[in-house]
VOGU-3710 file (C-alpha; in Angstrom, 3 decimals, decimal comma):
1> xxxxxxxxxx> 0,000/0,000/0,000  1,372/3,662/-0,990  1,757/6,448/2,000  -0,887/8,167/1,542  -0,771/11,947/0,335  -2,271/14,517/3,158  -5,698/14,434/3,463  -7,782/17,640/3,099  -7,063/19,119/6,530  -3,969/19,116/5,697
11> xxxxxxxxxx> -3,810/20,821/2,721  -3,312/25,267/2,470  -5,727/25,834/5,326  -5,923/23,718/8,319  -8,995/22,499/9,977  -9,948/23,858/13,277  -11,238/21,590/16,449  -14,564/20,771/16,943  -15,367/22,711/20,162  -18,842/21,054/21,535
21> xxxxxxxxxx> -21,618/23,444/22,542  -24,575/22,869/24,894  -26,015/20,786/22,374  -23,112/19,010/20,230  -25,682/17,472/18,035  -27,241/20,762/16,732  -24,610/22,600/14,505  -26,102/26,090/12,685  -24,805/26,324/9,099  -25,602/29,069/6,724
31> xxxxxxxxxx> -24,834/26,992/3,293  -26,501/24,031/2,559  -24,335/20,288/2,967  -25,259/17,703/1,102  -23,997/14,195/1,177  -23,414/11,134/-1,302  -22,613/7,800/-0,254  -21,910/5,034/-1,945  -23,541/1,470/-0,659  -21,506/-1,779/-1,077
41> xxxxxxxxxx> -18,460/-1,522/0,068  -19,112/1,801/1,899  -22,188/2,026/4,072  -22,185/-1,831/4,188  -18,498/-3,864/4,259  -19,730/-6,476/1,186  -21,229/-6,158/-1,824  -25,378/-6,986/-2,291  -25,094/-7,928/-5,423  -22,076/-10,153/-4,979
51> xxxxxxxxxx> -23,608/-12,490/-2,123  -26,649/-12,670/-4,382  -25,020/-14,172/-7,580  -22,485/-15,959/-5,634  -25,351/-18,435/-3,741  -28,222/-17,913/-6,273  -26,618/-16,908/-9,293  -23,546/-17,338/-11,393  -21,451/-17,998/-8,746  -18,014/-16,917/-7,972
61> xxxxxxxxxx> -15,948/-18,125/-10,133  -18,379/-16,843/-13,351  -18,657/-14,017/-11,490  -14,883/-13,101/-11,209  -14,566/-13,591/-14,875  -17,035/-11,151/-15,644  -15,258/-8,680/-13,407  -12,748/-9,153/-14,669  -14,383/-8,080/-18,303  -15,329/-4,810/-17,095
71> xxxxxxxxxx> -11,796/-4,306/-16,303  -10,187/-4,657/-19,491  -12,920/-3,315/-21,190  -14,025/-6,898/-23,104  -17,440/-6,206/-21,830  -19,480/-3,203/-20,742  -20,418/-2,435/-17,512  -24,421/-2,877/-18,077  -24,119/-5,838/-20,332  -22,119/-7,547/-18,004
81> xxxxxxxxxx> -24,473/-6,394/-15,253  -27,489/-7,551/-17,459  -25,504/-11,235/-17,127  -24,903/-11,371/-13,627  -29,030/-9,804/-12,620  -29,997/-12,095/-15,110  -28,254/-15,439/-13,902  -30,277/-15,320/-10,506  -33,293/-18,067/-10,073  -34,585/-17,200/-6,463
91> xxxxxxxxxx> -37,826/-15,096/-5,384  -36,760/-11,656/-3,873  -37,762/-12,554/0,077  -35,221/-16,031/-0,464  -32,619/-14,156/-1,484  -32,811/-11,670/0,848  -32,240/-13,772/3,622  -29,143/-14,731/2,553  -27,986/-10,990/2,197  -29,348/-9,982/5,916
101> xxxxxxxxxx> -26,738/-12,975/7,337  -24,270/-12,170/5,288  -24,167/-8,124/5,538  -22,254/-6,219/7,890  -22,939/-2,463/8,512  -19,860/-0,166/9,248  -20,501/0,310/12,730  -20,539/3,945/13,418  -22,862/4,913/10,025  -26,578/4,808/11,816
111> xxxxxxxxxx> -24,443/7,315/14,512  -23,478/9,521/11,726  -26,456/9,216/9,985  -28,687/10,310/13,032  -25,899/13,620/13,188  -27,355/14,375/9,336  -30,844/13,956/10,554  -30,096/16,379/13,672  -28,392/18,688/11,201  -30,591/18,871/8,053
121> xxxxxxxxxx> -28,241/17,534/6,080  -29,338/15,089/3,188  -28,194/11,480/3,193  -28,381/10,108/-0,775  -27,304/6,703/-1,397  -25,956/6,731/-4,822  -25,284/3,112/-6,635  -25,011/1,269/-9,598  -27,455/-1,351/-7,581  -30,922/-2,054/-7,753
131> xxxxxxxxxx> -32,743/0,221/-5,704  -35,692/-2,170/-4,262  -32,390/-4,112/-2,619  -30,810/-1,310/-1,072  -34,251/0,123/0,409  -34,919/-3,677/1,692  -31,411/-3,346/3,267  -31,486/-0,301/4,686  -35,274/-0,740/5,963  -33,661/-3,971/8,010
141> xxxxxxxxxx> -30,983/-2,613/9,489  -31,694/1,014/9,671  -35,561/0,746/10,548  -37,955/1,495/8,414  -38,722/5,094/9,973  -34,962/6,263/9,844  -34,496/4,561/6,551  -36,973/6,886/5,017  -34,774/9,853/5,562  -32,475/8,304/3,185
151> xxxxxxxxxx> -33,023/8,789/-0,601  -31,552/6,148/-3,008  -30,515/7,402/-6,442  -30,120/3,994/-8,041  -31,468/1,848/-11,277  -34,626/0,122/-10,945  -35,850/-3,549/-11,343  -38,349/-5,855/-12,674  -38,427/-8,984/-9,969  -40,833/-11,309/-10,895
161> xxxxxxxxxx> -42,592/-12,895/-8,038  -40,876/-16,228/-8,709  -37,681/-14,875/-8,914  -37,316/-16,499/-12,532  -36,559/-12,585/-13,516  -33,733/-9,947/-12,057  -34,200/-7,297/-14,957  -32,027/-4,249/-14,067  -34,158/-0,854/-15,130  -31,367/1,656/-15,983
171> xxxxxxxxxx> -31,460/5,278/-14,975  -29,368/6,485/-18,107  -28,835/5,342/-20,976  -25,163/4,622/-20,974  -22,404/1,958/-21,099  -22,734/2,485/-16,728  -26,554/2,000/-16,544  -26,228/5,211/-13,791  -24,247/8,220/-14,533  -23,511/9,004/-11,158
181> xxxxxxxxxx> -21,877/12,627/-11,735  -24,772/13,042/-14,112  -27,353/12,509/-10,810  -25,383/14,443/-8,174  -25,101/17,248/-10,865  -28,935/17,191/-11,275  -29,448/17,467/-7,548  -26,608/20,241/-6,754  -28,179/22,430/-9,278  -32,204/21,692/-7,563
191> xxxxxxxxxx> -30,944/22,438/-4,037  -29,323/25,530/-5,418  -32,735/26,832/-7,236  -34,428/25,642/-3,787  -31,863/27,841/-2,379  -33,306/31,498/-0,983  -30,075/33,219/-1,599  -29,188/30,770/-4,657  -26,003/29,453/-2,678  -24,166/26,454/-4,481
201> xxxxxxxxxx> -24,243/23,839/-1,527  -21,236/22,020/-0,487  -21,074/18,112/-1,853  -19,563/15,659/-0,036  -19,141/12,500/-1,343  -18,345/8,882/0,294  -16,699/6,334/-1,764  -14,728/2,876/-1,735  -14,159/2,108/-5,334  -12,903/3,466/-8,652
211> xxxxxxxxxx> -16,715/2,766/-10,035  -17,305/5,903/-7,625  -14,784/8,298/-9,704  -17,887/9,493/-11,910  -19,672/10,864/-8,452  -16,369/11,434/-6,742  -15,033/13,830/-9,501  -17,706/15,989/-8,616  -17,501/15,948/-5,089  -16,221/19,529/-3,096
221> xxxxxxxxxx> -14,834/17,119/-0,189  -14,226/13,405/-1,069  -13,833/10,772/1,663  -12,230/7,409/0,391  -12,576/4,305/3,149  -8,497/3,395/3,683  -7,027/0,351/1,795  -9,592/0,524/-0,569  -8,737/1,043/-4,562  -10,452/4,842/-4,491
231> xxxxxxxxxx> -7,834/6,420/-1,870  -5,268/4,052/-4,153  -6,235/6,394/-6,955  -6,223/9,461/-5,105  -2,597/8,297/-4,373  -1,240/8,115/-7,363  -2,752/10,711/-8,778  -2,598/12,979/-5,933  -6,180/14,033/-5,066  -6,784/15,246/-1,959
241> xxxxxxxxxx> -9,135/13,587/-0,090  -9,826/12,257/3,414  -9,082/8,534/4,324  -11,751/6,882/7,044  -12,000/3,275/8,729  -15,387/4,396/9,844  -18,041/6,883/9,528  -17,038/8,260/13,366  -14,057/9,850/11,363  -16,661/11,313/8,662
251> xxxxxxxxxx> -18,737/13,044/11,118  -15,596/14,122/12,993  -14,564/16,148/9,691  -17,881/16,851/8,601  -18,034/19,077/12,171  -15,044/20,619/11,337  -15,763/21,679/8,022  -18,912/23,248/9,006  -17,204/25,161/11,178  -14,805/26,500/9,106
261> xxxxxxxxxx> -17,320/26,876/6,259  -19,601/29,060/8,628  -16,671/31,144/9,711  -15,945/31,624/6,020  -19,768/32,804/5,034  -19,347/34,950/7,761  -16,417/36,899/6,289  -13,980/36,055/8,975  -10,856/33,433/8,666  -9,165/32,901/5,552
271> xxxxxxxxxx> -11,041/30,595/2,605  -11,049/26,758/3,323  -9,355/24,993/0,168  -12,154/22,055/-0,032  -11,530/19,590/-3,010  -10,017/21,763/-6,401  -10,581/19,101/-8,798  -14,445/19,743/-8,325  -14,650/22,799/-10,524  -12,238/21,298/-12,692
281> xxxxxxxxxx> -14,015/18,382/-13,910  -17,083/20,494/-13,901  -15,206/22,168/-16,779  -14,066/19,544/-18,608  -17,134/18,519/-20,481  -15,422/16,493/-23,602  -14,905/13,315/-23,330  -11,706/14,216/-25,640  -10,538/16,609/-23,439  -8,029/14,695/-20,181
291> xxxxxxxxxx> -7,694/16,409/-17,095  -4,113/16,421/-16,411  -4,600/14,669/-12,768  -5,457/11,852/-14,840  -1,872/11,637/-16,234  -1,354/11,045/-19,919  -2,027/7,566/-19,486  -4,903/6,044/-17,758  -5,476/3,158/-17,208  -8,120/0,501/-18,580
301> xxxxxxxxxx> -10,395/0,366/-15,865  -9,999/4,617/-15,058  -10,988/5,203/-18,713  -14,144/2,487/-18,681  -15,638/4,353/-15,338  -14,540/8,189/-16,555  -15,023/7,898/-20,158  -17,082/4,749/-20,667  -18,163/5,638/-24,410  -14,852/6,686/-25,421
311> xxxxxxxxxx> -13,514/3,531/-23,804  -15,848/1,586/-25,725  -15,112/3,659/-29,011  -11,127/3,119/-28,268  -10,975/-1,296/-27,995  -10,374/-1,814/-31,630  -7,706/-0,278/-33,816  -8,893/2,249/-36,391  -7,694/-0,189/-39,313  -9,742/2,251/-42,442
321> xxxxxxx> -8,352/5,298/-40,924  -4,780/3,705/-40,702  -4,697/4,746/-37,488  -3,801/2,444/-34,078  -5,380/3,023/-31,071  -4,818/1,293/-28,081  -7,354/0,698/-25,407
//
């Protein structure tokens, strides 16, 4: 494993402590914070999807070759999705089961959660993942009232009752099924109209994977869980971001940055450098054009979650043109 670059707090402008007040849940924030999690892998330690076509599905060892598809770009993303949803013979309830013994939720997220709740700040779940899944998930370890705070931007599915049918319903219609920078995008630029003073509110997004670049890349603060292939990227391509083992040491920042984002809106303390990549990618809008944090050469699996149609466009040489390209 790499050392790790400094985290945000480290960065220009230092943090300040968390001092507690009378009440240390209630925290008084003039701009709007809005958060983005991803699911498997983040809120919850394994995958839903992956316990599901291991014991009622392809099983593992299909299932690691179809991974392993999407990495080197064989195969896209949905299609081999479409494979995977599509292997599973089991009615919805029976499979469940097997996910609620097999799941393990990181320990300090209903905690941090509760801390949104207190503080008016929304909780989205955003996945590649079927949505009636997650809510099923969630509802069962969360509770079915606290769950509800929780909105799930996710793809859809057709479950027939016998569970002869897993049909994935895709949100977009790309080579990702869910254009996850596409969806927080949509949702930065609602809260902003809801806005009464039209302020841009501050995204923070929670991630695991390098699937969660497309959301990531359009995150003002980005937390990556430590060990885990996102903060590997951030690494080597020297992103800031903020490693946690838990969501204790979310909420811990998430305090701090609302402190020193109030102090800011106030006029008083010097700026807070949150993540400078968000405005970036928010001006790259060509797929042809490469953000230079990216380096000159990507990799196989960075260009199938950043660039997924180009990727797709790129896997064959341009033999008419006279032209190589290499994926």
């Amino acid at each position: 494993m790499p050392t790790a670059v400094p985290a945000i707090k480290d960065l220009n402008v230092p943090f300040t402590s968390y001092e507690p007040t009378q009440n240390p849940e209630m925290m008084k924030t003039t701009r709007k914070i809005i958060c983005f999690s991803d699911f498997d892998g983040t809120i919850f330690m394994q995958d839903t999807g992956h316990i599901l076509f291991d014991n009622h599905g392809c099983g593992p060892t299909r299932r690691e070759v179809l991974d392993e598809q999407i990495k080197t770009g064989e195969r896209s993303f949905r299609e081999v999705s479409e494979e995977m949803w599509g292997s599973l013979n089991v009615p919805f309830e029976d499979g469940f089961e097997v996910m609620e013994k097999t799941l393990e939720i990181d320990p300090d997220f209903q905690a941090f959660h509760k801390f949104c709740i207190k503080n008016s700040i929304p909780f989205n779940v955003i996945s590649a993942g079927l949505k009636p899944i997650l809510r099923k998930v969630l509802d069962t370890f969360l509770g079915e009232e606290e769950s509800a705070h929780i909105e799930i931007v996710a793809n859809d599915a057709n479950i027939t009752e016998d569970g002869k049918t897993w049909e994935p319903i895709w949100r977009h219609d790309t080579e990702l099924g869910h254009d996850k920078a596409l969806s927080i995008t949509e949702y930065r630029d609602t809260a902003k109209l809801e806005s009464e003073d039209g302020t841009i509110p501050l995204i923070v997004f929670i991630g695991d994977g390098v699937s969660d670049l497309p959301a990531a890349r359009e995150a003002d603060v980005l937390f990556a869980r430590r060990g885990l292939r996102l903060e590997e990227y951030c690494v080597e391509h020297k992103i800031p971001y903020i490693a946690f083992d838990t969501f204790a040491d979310i909420e811990k920042e998430v305090r701090n940055i609302m402190v020193e984002d109030e102090k800011r809106t106030k006029g008083q303390g010097k700026p807070v450098r949150f993540n400078p990549r968000a405005n970036m990618w928010r001006r790259v809008s060509s797929k042809k054009s490469v953000p230079q944090l990216v380096a000159a050469t990507p990799t196989k699996e960075e260009k199938m979650f950043l660039w997924p149609n180009a990727f797709s466009e790129l896997k064959s040489p341009t033999i008419a043109e006279g032209i190589e390209v290499s994926a």
